[in-house]
C-alpha positions as CSV (number, residue, x, y, z in Angstrom):
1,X,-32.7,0.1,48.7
2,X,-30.5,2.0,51.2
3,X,-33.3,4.2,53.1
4,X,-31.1,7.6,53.8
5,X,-30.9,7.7,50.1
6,X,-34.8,7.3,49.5
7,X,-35.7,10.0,51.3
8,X,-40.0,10.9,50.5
9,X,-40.1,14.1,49.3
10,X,-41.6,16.4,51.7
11,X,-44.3,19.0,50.2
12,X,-44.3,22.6,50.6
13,X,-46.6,22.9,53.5
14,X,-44.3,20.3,55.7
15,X,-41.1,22.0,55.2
16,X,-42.7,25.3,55.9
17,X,-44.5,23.9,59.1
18,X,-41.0,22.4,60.3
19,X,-39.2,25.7,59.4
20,X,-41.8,27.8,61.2
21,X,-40.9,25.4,64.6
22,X,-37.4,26.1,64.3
23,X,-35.4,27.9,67.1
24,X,-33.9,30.7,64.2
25,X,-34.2,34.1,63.3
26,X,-36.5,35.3,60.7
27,X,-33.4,36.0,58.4
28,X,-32.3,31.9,58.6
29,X,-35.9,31.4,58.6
30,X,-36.2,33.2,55.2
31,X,-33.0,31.9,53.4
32,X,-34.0,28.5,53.9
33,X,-37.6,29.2,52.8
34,X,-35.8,30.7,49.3
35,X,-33.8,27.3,49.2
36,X,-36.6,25.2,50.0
37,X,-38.4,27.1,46.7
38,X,-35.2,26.6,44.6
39,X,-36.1,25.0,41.3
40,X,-33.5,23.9,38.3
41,X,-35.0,22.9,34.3
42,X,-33.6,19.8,33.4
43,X,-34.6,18.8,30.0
44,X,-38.0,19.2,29.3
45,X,-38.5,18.5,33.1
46,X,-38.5,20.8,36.3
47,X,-36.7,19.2,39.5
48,X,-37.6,20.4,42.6
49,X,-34.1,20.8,43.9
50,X,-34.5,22.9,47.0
51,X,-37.3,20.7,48.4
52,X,-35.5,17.6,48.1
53,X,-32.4,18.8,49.7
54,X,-34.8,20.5,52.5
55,X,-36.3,17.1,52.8
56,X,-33.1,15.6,53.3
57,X,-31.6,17.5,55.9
58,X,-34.8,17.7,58.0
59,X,-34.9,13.3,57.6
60,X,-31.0,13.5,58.3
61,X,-31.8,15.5,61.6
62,X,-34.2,13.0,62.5
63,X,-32.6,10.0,62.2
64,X,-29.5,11.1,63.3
65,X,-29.4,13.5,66.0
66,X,-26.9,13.2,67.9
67,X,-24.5,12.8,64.7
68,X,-25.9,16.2,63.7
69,X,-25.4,17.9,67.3
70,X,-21.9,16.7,67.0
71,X,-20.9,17.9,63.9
72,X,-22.5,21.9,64.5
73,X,-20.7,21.6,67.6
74,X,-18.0,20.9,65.9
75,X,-18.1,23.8,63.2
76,X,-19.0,26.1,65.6
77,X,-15.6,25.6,67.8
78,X,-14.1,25.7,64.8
79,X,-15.3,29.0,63.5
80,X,-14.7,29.9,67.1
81,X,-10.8,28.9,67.2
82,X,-10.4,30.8,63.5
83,X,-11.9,34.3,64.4
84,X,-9.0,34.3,66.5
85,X,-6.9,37.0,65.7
86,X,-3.4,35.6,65.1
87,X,-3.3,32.2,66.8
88,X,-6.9,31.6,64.6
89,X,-5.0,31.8,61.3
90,X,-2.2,29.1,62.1
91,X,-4.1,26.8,64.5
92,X,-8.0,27.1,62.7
93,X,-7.1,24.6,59.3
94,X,-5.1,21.8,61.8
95,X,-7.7,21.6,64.5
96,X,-11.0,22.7,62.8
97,X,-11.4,19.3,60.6
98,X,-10.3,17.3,63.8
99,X,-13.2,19.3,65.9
100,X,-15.6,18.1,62.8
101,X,-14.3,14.4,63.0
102,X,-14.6,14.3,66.7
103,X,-18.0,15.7,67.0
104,X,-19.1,13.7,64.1
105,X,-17.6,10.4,65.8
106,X,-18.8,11.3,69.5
107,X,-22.6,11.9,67.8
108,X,-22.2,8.3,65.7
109,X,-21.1,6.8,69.3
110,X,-23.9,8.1,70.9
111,X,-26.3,7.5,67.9
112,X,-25.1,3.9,68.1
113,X,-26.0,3.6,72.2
114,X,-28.8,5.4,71.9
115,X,-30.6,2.4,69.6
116,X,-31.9,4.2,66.3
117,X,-28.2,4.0,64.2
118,X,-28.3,0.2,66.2
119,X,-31.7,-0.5,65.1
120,X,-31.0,0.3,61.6
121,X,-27.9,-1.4,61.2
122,X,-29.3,-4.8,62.9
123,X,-32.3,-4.6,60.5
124,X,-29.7,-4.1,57.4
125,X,-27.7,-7.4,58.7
126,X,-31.2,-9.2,59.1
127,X,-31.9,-8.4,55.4
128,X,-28.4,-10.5,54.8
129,X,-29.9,-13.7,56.4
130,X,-30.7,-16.4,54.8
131,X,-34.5,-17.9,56.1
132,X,-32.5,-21.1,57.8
133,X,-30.0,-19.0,59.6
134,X,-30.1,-18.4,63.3
């Protein structure tokens, strides 16, 4: 199975341990505590839907760092550009996706030098081989 999609669900405690480490205010701090706690009925059942997107992101962040870096870097010139007053409105849609793409791209790039994306990938194309192959 792919392994970014089977993400382990991380309990309570962990998720508010590694939001209690983050570099945020107490306000971000809070929202994402409130998703974290988000629950949805489903049936008969109760899915945990806050936790598992929590556990995501946090498993996202670590195995791709760079691609994460590059993307917020990304949105954030973006918002940047836009709360421009006039020249914000007519350049922010054109160049904000492109800031996305290219931060997203410059973070795979590095991802990919840096050996975790390359280590994954090489262990994906070993699970392809056949026991006789080379």
């Amino acid at each position: 199975m792919n392994d970014v999609l089977m993400v382990k669900m991380a309990t309570r405690r962990e998720i508010a341990d590694k939001l209690d480490r983050l570099a945020v205010s107490a306000d971000v701090k809070l929202l994402m505590t409130q998703l974290a706690a988000l629950t949805m009925k489903v049936g008969n059942a109760i899915v945990e839907v806050g936790r598992r997107i929590m556990s995501f992101v946090f498993e996202t962040v670590k195995l791709f760092p760079h691609i994460t870096l590059g993307v917020i870097i990304g949105f954030t010139m973006w918002w940047l550009i836009g709360s421009a007053a006039i020249l914000g409105a007519l350049l922010g849609p054109i160049i904000g996706p492109l800031l996305v793409a290219f931060g997203l791209g410059v973070g795979a790039m590095a991802d990919v030098a840096d050996g975790g994306l390359r280590a994954r990938v090489e262990k994906l194309a070993r699970s392809f081989e056949t026991p006789g192959q080379g």
